[in-house]
N, C-alpha and C positions, 0 to 999 in steps of 0.2 A: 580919488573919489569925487565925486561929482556935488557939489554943495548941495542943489535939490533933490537928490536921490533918496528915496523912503523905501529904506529898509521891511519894511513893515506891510508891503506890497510886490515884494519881491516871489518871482514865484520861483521856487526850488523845483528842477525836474527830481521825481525817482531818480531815473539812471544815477544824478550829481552825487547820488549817497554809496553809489555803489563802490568807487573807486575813493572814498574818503580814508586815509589812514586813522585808524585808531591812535586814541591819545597813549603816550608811552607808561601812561598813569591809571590804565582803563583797565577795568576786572580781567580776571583769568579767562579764558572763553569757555570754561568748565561751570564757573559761576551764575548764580542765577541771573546776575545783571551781563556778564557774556553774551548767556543764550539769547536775553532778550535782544540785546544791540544785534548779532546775528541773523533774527527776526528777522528785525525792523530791516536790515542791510540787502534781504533779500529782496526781489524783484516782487512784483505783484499777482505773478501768476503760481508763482511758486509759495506764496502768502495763502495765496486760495486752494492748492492743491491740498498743502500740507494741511490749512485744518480741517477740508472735507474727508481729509484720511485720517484726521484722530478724532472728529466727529463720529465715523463708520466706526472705529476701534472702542467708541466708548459706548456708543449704541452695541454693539455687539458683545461688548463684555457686560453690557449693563444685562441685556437678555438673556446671557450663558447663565450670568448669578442666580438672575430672577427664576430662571430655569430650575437650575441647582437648588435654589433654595424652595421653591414647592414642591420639588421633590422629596428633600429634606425633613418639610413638614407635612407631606404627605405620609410618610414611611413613620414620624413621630405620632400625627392623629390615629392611623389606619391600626398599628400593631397592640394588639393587648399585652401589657407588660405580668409576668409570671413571678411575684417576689417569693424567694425561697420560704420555706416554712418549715419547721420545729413541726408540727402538727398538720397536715392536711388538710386534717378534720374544720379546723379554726379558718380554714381559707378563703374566700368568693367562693362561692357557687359557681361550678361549673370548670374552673380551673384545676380541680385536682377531682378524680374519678375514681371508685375502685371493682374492680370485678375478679370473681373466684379469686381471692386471698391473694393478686395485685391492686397494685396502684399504680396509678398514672396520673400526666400531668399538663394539662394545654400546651398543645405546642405553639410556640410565641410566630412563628413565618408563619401558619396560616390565619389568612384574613376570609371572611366570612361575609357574601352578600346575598340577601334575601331579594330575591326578582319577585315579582306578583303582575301577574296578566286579570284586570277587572273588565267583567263582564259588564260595561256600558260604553255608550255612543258619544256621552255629552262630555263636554271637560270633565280633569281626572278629582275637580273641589265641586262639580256640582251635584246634587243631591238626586238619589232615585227614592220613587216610591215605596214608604214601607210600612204595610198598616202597624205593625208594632213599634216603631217609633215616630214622635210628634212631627219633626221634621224633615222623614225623609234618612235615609242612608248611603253611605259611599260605596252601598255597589258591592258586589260578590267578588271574592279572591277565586278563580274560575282556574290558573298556575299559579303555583306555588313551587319554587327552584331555587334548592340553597346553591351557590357558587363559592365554592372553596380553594382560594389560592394560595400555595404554597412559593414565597416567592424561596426560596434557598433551594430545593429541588426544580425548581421550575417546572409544576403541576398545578392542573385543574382539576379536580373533583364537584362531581357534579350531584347531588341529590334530591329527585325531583320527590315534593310529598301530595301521595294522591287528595284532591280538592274535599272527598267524603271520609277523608280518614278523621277517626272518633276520639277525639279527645278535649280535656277540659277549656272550654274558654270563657270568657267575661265578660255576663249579660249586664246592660246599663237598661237604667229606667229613662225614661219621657224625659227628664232632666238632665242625661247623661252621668248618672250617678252611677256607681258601681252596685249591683244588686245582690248578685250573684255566680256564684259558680257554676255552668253545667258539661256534660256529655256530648258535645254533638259534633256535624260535621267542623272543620277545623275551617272550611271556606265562608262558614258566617261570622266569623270573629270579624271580620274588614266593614260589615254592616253597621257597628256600633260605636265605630270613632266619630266625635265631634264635626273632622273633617278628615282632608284626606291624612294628616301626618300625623293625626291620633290613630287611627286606622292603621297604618303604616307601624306604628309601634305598638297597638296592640297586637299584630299579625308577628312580630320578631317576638313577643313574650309568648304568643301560642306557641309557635314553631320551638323556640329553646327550651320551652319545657319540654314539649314531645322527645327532644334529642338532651333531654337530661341538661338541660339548665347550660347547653354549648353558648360560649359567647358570640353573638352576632354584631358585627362591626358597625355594617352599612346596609340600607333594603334601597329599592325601588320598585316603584307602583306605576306599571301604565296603564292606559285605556287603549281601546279596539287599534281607535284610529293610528296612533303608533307604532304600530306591527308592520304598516305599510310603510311609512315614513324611515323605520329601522331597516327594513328590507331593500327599499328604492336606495337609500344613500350609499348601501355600498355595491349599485350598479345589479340585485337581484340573488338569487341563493336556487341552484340547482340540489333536486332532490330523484330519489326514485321510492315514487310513490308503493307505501306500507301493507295502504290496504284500500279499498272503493269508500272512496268521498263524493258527497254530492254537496258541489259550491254553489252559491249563488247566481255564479255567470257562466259556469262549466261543470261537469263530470270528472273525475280523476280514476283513475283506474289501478290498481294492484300492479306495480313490474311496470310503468312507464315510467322514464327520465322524462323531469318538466322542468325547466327556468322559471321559477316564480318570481311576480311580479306584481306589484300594484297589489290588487282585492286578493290575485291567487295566493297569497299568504297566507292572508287573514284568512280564506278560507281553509288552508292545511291545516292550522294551524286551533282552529274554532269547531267544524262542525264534526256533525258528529250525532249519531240515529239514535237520539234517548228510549226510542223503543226498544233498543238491544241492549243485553243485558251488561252490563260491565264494556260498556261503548266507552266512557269517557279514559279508561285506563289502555285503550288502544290508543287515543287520543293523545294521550300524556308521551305513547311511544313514539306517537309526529311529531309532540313538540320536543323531544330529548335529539332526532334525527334532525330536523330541523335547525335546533341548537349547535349542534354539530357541526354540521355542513356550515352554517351561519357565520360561525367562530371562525373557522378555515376562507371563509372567504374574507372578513372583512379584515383577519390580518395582513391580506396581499392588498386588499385598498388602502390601510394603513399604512404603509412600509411606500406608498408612491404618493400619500398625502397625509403628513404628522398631523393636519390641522382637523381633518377627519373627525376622529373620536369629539372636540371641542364645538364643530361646527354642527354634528347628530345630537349631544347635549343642550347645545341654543334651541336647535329644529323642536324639539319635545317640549319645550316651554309652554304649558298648558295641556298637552295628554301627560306627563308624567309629575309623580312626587317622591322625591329622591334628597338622605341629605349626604351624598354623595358630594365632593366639591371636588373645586379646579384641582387645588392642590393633590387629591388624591386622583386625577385624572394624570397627571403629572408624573407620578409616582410611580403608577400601574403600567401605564400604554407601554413605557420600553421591555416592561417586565412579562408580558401580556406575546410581545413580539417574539418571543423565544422560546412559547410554553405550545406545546401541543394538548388538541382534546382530542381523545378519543374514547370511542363507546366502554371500553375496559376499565375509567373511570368516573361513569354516567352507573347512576344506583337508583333504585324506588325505594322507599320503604318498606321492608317486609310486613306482610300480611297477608290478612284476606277479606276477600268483597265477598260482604251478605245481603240481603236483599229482604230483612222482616217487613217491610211494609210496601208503601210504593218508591219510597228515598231509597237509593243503595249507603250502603256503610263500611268502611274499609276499617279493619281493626287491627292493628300491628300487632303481630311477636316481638314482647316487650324483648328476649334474651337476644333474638337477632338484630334487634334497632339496635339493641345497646354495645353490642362485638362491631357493628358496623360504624356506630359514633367514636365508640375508640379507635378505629383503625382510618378514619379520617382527620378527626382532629386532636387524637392526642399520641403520648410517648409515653412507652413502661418507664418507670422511677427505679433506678437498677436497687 
């Protein structure tokens, strides 16, 4: 060795480590200090390989989990739990039912979401005109669509409730105080919420009273301009048109196939000759068809982009109020993938349209709502 020689600037190639023998004294290669020396012994590119390959392996397991796991808690928030009962009597409302000397009992798989289509232009929290309230109200429920998903059969059920159908809702004063109870169309319950997500929950206590006190999971409330937005994202919704519409931009005619798009939506979907009698409950028949077709199409856009449903959820941020979440987007979509609609599980309310003044009034057959609520949402109690 060389007396000036300084160690301490000496430069070690890579390679020099390669062919270095292990001390006879040096861990098991099984061990954690092994695997390290191992490492360290390998070349540099094989350094870099390897952790961009357990970087990928941890990013991917980390997404599977995160996956796994809102789904997890989505299926925990979404399901109403059924605890046994001694007495039915003694139970929630609404989970235990009895009709002609049976009883029944919420079936715990289906999950329950209140849709509401509101008649306004402006975002779904800004206020319309209404001389009986000081500030203004959220707008008229113009649809109203209970979605009832059974995930364990893999069904949909559909129940749309006509907008003038007559039953009790809850009139607030100037203050937003509760005042009173009355009679009336079930579409001005949505007028008297604070905002939209009062509204939105006074619109699920209307609705589950009408259907005998059914528990409702989840709602969502959109405006106009959403219709189009829902429609355009999954590429458009072919129909054959029901009945003569006159749209905004065009005519529609009885027996023609149309691809709707853009406005044509909104217009199948919206108008409708209030000078004809009992107009809005044809109406109600385009948007059950509508719905239909809708469903069928956007599970084929789904199924060629997962991200779909999460990316129409972002898109509505300002026409819609929903307390819907990720997790239960999660939850659903695979469950969603495998369920067909068809018209033979699409229902109205029973009843009937009268017409005492110049408002029409839909008044349900309380015997046949209620054979119809059991046969959606519950099970005989053997």
């Amino acid at each position: 060795m060389k007396k000036d020689e300084d160690f301490s600037t000496k430069i070690l190639y890579e390679d020099s480590f390669e062919d270095r023998p292990l001390d006879d004294a040096a861990e098991s290669s099984d061990s954690p200090k092994g695997i390290l020396e191992k490492f360290l012994s390998m070349k540099r590119w094989k350094k870099v390989v390897l952790c961009v390959v357990t970087a990928l392996v941890v990013v991917v397991a980390g997404l599977t989990g995160s996956f796994y796991y809102l789904r997890a808690q989505g299926e925990k928030k979404l399901k109403t739990t059924v605890t046994a009962s001694a007495d039915p009597e003694d139970a929630e409302e609404g989970l235990y039912i009895s009709y002609n000397d049976k009883k029944y009992r919420y079936n715990e798989d289906v999950i329950n979401f209140l849709c509401l289509g509101i008649d306004k232009e402006v975002p779904i929290e800004e206020k319309m005109p209404a001389p009986q309230l000081e500030n203004g109200s959220e707008g008229l429920a113009d649809t109203i669509v209970l979605f009832s998903v059974n995930v364990e059969n893999g069904q949909i059920k559909i129940l749309a409730i006509p907008r003038e159908t007559i039953t009790p809702i809850k009139i607030v004063d100037q203050k937003g105080d509760f005042d009173r109870n009355e009679n009336v169309q079930i579409n001005y319950q949505y007028v008297y919420g604070k905002d939209a997500t009062a509204s939105c929950e006074l619109m699920v206590d209307a609705v589950s009273n009408l259907l005998y006190k059914v528990p409702i999971q989840r709602y969502c409330s959109i405006n106009i301009a959403a219709i189009s937005i829902l429609n355009d994202a999954i590429g458009g919704v072919d129909v054959q048109i029901l009945e003569d519409v006159e749209g905004s931009g065009r005519n529609y005619h009885a027996g023609e196939i149309v691809h709707l798009t853009g406005e044509m939506a909104l217009d199948y979907v919206r108008q409708r000759d209030t000078q004809i009698f009992g107009s809005s409950l044809g109406r109600l028949d385009r948007q059950k068809q509508y719905i239909t077709n809708y469903f069928a199409t956007a599970k084929e856009a789904v199924r060629s982009d997962l991200t779909l449903p999460v990316n129409i959820y972002n898109s509505l941020q300002g026409n819609m109020c929903t307390n819907i979440t990720v997790e239960d987007i999660a939850y659903l979509v695979p469950e969603l993938l495998n369920i067909d609609l068809n018209a033979e599980n699409m229902a109205t309310v029973p009843g009937e349209a009268t017409w005492p003044d110049e408002f029409m009034e839909y008044v349900p057959y309380q015997d046949q709502l209620k054979e119809l609520v059991i046969n959606y949402f519950y099970e005989e109690i053997p």
